[in-house]
KOLKEBA-191917 format. One record per residue (C-alpha): residue number from 1; y negated, x, z negated. Coordinates in steps of 0.02 Angstrom, whole numbers, plus 50000, padded with zeros to 5 digits. Layout:
! KOLKEBA-191917
NUDREN / pos / y / x / z
NUDREN / NUM / Y / X / Z .
...
***
This chain:
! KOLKEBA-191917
NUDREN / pos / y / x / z
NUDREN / 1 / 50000 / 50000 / 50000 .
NUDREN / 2 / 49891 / 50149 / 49958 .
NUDREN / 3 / 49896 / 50208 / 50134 .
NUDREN / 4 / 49834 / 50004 / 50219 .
NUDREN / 5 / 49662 / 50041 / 50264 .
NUDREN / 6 / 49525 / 49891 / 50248 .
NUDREN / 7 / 49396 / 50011 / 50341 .
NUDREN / 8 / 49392 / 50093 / 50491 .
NUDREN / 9 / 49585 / 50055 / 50551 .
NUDREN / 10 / 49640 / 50096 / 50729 .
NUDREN / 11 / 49603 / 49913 / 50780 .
NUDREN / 12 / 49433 / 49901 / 50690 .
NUDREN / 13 / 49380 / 50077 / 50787 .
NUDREN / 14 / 49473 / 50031 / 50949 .
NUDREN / 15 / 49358 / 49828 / 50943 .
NUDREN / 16 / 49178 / 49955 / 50882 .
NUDREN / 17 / 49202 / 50066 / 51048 .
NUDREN / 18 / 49203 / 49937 / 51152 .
NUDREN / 19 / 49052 / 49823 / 51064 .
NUDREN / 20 / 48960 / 50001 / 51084 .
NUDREN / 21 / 49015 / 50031 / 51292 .
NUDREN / 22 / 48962 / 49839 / 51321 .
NUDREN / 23 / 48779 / 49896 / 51236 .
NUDREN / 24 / 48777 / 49806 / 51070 .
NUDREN / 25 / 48700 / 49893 / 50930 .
NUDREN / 26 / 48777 / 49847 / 50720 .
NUDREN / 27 / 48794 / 49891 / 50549 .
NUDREN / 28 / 48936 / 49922 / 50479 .
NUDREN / 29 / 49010 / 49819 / 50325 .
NUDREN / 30 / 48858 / 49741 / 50272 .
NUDREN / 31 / 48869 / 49716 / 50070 .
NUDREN / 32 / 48732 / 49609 / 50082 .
NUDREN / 33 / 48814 / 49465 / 50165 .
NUDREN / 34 / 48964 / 49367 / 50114 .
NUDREN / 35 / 49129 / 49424 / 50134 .
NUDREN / 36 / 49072 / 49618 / 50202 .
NUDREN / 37 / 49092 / 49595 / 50364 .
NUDREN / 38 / 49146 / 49704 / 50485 .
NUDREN / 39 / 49025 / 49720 / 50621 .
NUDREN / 40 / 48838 / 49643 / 50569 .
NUDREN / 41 / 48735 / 49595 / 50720 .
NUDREN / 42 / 48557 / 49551 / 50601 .
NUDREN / 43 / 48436 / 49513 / 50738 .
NUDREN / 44 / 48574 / 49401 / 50830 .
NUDREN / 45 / 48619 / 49318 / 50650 .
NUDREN / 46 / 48813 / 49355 / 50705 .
NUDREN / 47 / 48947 / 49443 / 50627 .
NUDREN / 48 / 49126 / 49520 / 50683 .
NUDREN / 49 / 49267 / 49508 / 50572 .
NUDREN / 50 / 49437 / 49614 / 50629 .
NUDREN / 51 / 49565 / 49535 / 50554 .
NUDREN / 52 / 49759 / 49613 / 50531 .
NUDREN / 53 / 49879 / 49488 / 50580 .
NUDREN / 54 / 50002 / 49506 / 50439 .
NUDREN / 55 / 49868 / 49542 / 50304 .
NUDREN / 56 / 49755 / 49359 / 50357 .
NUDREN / 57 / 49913 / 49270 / 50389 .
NUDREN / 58 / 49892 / 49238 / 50619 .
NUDREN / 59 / 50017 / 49142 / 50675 .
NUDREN / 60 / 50104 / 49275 / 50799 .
NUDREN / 61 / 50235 / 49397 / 50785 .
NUDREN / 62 / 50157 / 49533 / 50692 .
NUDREN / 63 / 50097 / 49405 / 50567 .
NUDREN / 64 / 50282 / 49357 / 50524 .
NUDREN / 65 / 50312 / 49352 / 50319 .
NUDREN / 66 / 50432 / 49499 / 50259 .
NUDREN / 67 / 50616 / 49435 / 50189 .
NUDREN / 68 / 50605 / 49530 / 50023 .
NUDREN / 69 / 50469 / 49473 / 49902 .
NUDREN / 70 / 50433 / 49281 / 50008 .
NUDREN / 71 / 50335 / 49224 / 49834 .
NUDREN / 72 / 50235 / 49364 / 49826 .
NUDREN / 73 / 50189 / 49383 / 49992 .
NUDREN / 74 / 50156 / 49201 / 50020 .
NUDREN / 75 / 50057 / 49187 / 49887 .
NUDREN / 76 / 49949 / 49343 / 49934 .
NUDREN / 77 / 49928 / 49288 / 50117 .
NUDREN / 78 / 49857 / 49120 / 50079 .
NUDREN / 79 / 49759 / 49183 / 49941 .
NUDREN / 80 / 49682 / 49281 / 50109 .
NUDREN / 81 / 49663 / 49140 / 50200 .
NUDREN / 82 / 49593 / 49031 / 50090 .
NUDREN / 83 / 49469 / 49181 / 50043 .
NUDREN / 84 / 49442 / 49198 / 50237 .
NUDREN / 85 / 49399 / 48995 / 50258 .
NUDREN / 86 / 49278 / 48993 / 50127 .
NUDREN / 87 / 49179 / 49149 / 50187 .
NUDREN / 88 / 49159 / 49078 / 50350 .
NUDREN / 89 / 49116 / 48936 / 50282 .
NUDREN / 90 / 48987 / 49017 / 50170 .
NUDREN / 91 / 48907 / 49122 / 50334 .
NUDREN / 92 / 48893 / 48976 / 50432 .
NUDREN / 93 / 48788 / 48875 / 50272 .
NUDREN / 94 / 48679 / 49013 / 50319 .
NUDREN / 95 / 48645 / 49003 / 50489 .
NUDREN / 96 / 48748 / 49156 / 50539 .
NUDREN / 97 / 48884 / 49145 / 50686 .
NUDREN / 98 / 49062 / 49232 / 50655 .
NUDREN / 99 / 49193 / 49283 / 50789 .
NUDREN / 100 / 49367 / 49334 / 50711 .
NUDREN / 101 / 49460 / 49476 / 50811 .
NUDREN / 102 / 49644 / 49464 / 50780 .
NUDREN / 103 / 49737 / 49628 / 50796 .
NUDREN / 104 / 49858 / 49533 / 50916 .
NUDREN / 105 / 49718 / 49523 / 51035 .
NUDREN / 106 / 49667 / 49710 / 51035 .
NUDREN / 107 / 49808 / 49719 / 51183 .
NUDREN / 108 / 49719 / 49630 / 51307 .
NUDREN / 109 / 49545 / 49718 / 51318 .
NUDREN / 110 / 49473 / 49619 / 51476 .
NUDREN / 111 / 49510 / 49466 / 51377 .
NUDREN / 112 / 49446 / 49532 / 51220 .
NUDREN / 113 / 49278 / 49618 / 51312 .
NUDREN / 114 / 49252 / 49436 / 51400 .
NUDREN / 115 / 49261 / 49350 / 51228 .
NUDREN / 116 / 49132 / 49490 / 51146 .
NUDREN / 117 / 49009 / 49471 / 51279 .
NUDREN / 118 / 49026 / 49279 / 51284 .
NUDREN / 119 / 48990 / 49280 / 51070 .
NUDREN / 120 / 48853 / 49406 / 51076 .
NUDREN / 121 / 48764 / 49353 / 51247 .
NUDREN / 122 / 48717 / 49188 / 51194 .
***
């Protein structure tokens, strides 16, 4: 467990470079704002939060619950998700916008640059 990064994972470095090749300036993990987000976009009002698939609970394969453990780990991953729910919920209250990135959807970067540009660009 020791060794699970919450900052700067291979997914969360592999979504910044391309935000940063399509032109889009952010901070980085903003404190001030509900829930730390990811990527902070301030003069847009958006936010980018990378999820891990098995850590948030995706419905895909690499979200899949382990066999040893099921009560801890079920308990843990909706704990996540209900965290997750109410800090989007919180963000939107305050007029910010929030795109989840699942780490499923790293894969397919045309898909996932079409997505960024379609959140930030309007």
């Amino acid at each position: 467990m020791r060794r699970v990064r919450s900052k700067n994972s291979k997914v969360e470095l592999l979504v910044r470079r391309l935000v940063h090749g399509l032109g889009y300036r952010y901070r980085l993990h903003d404190r001030k704002l509900v829930g730390s987000p990811d990527m902070v976009f301030r003069p847009r009002r958006k936010v980018i939060f990378i999820h891990g698939c098995f850590w948030h609970g995706h419905a895909c394969k690499l979200g899949r619950m382990p066999k040893s453990r099921v009560g801890f780990w079920s308990q843990k991953i909706s704990t996540n998700r209900t965290r997750d729910a109410k800090v989007l919920e919180t963000l939107n209250a305050m007029g910010w916008k929030a795109l989840v990135v699942w780490e499923c959807e790293v894969g397919d970067r045309d898909r996932l640059e079409h997505t960024v540009r379609e959140f930030l660009g309007a």
